[in-house]
C-alpha positions as CSV (number, residue, x, y, z in Angstrom):
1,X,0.0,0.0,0.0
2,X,3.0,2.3,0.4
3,X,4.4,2.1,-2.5
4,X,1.2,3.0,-4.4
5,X,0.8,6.2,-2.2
6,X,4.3,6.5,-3.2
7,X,3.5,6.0,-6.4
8,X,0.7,8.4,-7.0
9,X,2.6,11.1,-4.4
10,X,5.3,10.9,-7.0
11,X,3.0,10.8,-10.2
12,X,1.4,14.0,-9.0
13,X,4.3,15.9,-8.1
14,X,6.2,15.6,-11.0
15,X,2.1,16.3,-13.1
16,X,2.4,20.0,-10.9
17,X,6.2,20.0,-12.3
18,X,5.1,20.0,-15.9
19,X,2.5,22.5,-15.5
20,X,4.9,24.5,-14.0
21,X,7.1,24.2,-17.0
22,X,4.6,24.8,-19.5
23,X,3.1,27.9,-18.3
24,X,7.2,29.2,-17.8
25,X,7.5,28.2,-21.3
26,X,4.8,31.0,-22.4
27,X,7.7,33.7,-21.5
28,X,9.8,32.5,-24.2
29,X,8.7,33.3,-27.4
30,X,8.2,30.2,-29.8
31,X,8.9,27.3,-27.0
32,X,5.3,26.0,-26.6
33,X,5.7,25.5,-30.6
34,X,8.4,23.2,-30.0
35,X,8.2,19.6,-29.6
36,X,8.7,19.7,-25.8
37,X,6.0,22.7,-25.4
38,X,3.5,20.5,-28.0
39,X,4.3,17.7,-25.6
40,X,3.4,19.1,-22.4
41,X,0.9,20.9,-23.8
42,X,-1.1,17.5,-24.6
43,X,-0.8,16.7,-21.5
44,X,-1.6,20.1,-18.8
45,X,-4.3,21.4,-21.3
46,X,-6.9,18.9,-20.8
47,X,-6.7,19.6,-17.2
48,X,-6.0,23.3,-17.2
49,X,-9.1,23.8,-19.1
50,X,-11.8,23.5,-16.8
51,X,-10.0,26.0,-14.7
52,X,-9.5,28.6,-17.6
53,X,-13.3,28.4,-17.9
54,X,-14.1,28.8,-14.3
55,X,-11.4,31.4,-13.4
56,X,-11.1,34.7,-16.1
57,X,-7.9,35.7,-16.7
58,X,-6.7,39.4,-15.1
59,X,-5.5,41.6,-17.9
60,X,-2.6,39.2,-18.7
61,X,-2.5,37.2,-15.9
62,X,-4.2,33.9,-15.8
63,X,-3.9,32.7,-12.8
64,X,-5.9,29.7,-13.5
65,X,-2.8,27.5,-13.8
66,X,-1.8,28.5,-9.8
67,X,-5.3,27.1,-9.0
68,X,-4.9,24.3,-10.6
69,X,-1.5,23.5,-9.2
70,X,-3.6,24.1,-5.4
71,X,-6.3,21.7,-6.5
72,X,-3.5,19.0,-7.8
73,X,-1.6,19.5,-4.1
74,X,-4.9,19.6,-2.3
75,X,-5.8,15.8,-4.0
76,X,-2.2,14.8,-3.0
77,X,-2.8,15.5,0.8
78,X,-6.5,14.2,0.6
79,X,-4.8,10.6,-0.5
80,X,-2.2,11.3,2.3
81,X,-4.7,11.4,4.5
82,X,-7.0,8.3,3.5
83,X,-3.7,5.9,3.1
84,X,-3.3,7.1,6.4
85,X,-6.9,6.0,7.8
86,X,-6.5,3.0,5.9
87,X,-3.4,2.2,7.5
């Protein structure tokens, strides 16, 4: 049972990391065109669009990505905490 907290602890991190990445890569002019920007782009968008819809951007600053990121650590200490009932 530890090592699938472990697991999905580590899984989740390193899903916060990309986002992280992706949304640093908007400062740099052509890098989510790259491959490596396409890349992670498949795989934050799908997630970071519920929270574009919900949360308007402010001027330029969307800060629906930080939310996101909150909701992702959030789920991380809410399976903490159950592997922790359970055990």
């Amino acid at each position: 049972m530890d090592i699938l907290f472990s697991l999905l602890s580590t899984l989740l991190r390193f899903y916060s990391y990309a986002i992280i990445v992706y949304i640093l890569l908007s400062w740099f002019p052509g890098a989510r065109e790259s491959g490596f920007g396409q890349f992670l782009a498949r795989i934050t968008e799908p997630y970071l669009e519920p929270f574009r819809k919900i949360i308007p951007p402010l001027g330029m600053i969307d800060i629906s990505p930080i939310v996101a990121i909150l909701a992702l650590n959030f789920a991380q200490y809410g399976i903490a905490a159950l592997f922790k009932m359970i055990s």
